[in-house]
C-alpha positions, 0 to 999 in steps of 0.5 A: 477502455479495454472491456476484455483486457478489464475482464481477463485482468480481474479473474487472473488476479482472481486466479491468483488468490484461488492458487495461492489459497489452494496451498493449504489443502493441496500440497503445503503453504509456503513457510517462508514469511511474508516476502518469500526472502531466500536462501529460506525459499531456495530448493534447499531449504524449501524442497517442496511445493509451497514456495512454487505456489507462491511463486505462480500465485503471485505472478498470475495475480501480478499480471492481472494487476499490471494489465488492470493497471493499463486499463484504468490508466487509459480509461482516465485519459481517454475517457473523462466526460466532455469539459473536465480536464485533468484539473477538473477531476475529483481528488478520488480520479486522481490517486487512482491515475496515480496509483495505477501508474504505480502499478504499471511501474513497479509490477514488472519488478516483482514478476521479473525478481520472482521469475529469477527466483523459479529459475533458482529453484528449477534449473539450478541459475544462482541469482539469490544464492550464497555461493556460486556468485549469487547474492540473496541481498539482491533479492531483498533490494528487488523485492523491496523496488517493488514493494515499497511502491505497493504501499503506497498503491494501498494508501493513495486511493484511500486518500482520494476516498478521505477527500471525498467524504471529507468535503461531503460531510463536511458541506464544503468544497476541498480545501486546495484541490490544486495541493491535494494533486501536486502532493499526490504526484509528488507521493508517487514520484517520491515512492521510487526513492525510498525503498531502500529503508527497509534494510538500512542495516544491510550495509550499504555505506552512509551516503547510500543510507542518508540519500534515501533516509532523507527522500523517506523524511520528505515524503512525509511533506506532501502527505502532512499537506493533505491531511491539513487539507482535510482539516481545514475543508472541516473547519467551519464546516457543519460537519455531519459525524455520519459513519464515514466521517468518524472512519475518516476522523479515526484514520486523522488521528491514527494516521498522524501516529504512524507518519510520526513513527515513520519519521522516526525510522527514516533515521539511519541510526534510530532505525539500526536500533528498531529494526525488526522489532515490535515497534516497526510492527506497530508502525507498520500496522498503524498506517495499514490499519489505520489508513488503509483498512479504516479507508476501505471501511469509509469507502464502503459506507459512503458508497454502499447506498449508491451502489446498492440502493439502500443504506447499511444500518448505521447502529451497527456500523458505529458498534464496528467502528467502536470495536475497531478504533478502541480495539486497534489502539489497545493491541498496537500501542503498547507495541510502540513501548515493548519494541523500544 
C-alpha cells in the first residue's frame, strides 16, 4: 500500500541487524544471553558498550518490523484482486494477515520494555533494578509479552507455506480451507494468553499458573487441526514427493514431536522439574528447526522457479534435506532423555 513506508521499513530492520553485527568488531557483543534479562544487563553488571548495541539494534529493527508490519496489513485489506474476499484468499495471505497483526501488537511491547531499560542504564530510573523498587520480574513478564507472540510470528507464515505445497503436490484442493482460518485466527488470538509459561516457576501463585497452563494446552487444538488438514488434502491424493513436499512431510513428523513435548511443559508441575534443562532446549529446537527453518527450506524451493525463472537442482537439494532431517534428529533427541 505504502511504497516509502515498505522501503524505509526494510532498511531500518536491515540497519538493525548491520548495528547489532557491527558489535563484534567495534566495541564488544552483548554478553548477557539471548533476552538481555537484567540485573546482567543493568549499568552494573554490563558497563560497557554491548548491552547499548543491542539495545538500539533492536529498537531500529523493531520499528522497521511494526511499520512493515502496518503496510502488509493494509495491503491485504485494501488491495486483493476484484471478486476475492477474505474467505477467498489463499491460506498463505491469511497467516501473513495475521502474522502482522501480531506484529503490530506486540512490537510496541518490546520498543517500550527496551526503552525503560536504557532509561535504567543512563539516567539511573529503577524499573528492572533489585533495589530502589525496582523489579527485574518485571522485565521477564515484558519481555516474554512480546516475546511468545514472535513465535508464532515464525511459525504462522510457515503454515500458510505447508498449506500451499501441500495442496500442490498433492493434486488437491486444501482440505477445509474455512478450519484452516479459524484456526489461524484463533492461534493468533491464543498467542496473547500464554506468554507467562515461560517462567511458571518465577512465583506467581497456582491460579495465576493453571490459567495460562491450560490457554498453552488449548493452543495445541487449533494447530493439531491444521495438521490433520494437511494430511487429509494427502489422503488419496497422488502425491508427487518433489523437495518441498518431503520438507513439508520432515516438518509433519517433527513438528508432531515438538507440540507433543510443548504439551508436556504447559503443565505447571512437569515444567518446575524441565525448566531451564535440555529437554525445554529440544523442545525449543524442535519446533523452530523443524517448523520454522524446514518451512523456509520448502518455501524456498517451491518458489525459487517463479521467482527466479529457473529450477534449483533437485539432487542436491535432497542431499540437504537428508543432512538436515538425519542430522536434526541425531543432535536434538537424545537432549529429550539427558534433559529428564
Amino acid at each position: 500500500s505504502f511504497p516509502f513506508l515498505n522501503n524505509f521499513s526494510f532498511w531500518m530492520t536491515v540497519g538493525g541487524a548491520i548495528l547489532v553485527m557491527a558489535s563484534l568488531f567495534v566495541g564488544e557483543f552483548a554478553r548477557t544471553g539471548w533476552l538481555a534479562y537484567p540485573p546482567l544487563s543493568g549499568i552494573n553488571y554490563s558497563p560497557d558498550v554491548g548491552v547499548d548495541y543491542y539495545i538500539w539494534a533492536l529498537q531500529v529493527a523493531g520499528v522497521g518490523t511494526t511499520l512493515s508490519g502496518i503496510n502488509l496489513i493494509c495491503t491485504i485489506i485494501k488491495m486483493r484482486a476484484p471478486g476475492m474476499t477474505m474467505m477467498r484468499m489463499p491460506v498463505f495471505t491469511w497467516t501473513s494477515l495475521c502474522t502482522n497483526v501480531l506484529i503490530v501488537a506486540s512490537f510496541p511491547v518490546l520498543t517500550a520494555v527496551l526503552t525503560l531499560l536504557a532509561l535504567d542504564r543512563y539516567v539511573g530510573t529503577n524499573f528492572f533494578t533489585n533495589d530502589f523498587g525496582g523489579n527485574p520480574m518485571m522485565y521477564v513478564n515484558l519481555i516474554w509479552i512480546w516475546g511468545h507472540p514472535e513465535v508464532y510470528i515464525l511459525i504462522l507464515p510457515l503454515f500458510g507455506v505447508f498449506s500451499e505445497v501441500t495442496s500442490t503436490f498433492s493434486g488437491k484442493r486444501l482440505f477445509g480451507y474455512t478450519s484452516m482460518v479459524y484456526a489461524t485466527v484463533v492461534i493468533t488470538i491464543l498467542s496473547y494468553l500464554v506468554w507467562l509459561h515461560h517462567f511458571f516457576t518465577m512465583g506467581s501463585g497456582a491460579s495465576v499458573n493453571s490459567f495460562f497452563g491450560i490457554t498453552t494446552m488449548i493452543i495445541s487444538i487449533p494447530t493439531g487441526a491444521k495438521m490433520f488438514n494437511w494430511l487429509f488434502t494427502m489422503y488419496r491424493g497422488r502425491i508427487r514427493f518433489e523437495l518441498p513436499m518431503m520438507w513439508t512431510v520432515a516438518f509433519m513428523l517433527t513438528f508432531v514431536v515438538g507440540g507433543m513435548t510443548g504439551v508436556l511443559l504447559a503443565v505447571p508441575p512437569a515444567d518446575f522439574v524441565l525448566h531451564n534443562s535440555l529437554f525445554l532446549i529440544a523442545h525449543f529446537h524442535n519446533v523452530i528447526i523443524g517448523g520454522v527453518l524446514f518451512g523456509l527450506f520448502a518455501g524456498i524451493a517451491y518458489w525459487w522457479p517463479k521467482a527466479f525463472g529457473f529450477r534449483l537442482d533437485p539432487f542436491w537439494g535432497k542431499v540437504s534435506f537428508w543432512c538436515w532431517v538425519l542430522g536434526f534428529w541425531f543432535a536434538f533427541m537424545p537432549l529429550y532423555i539427558l534433559g529428564l
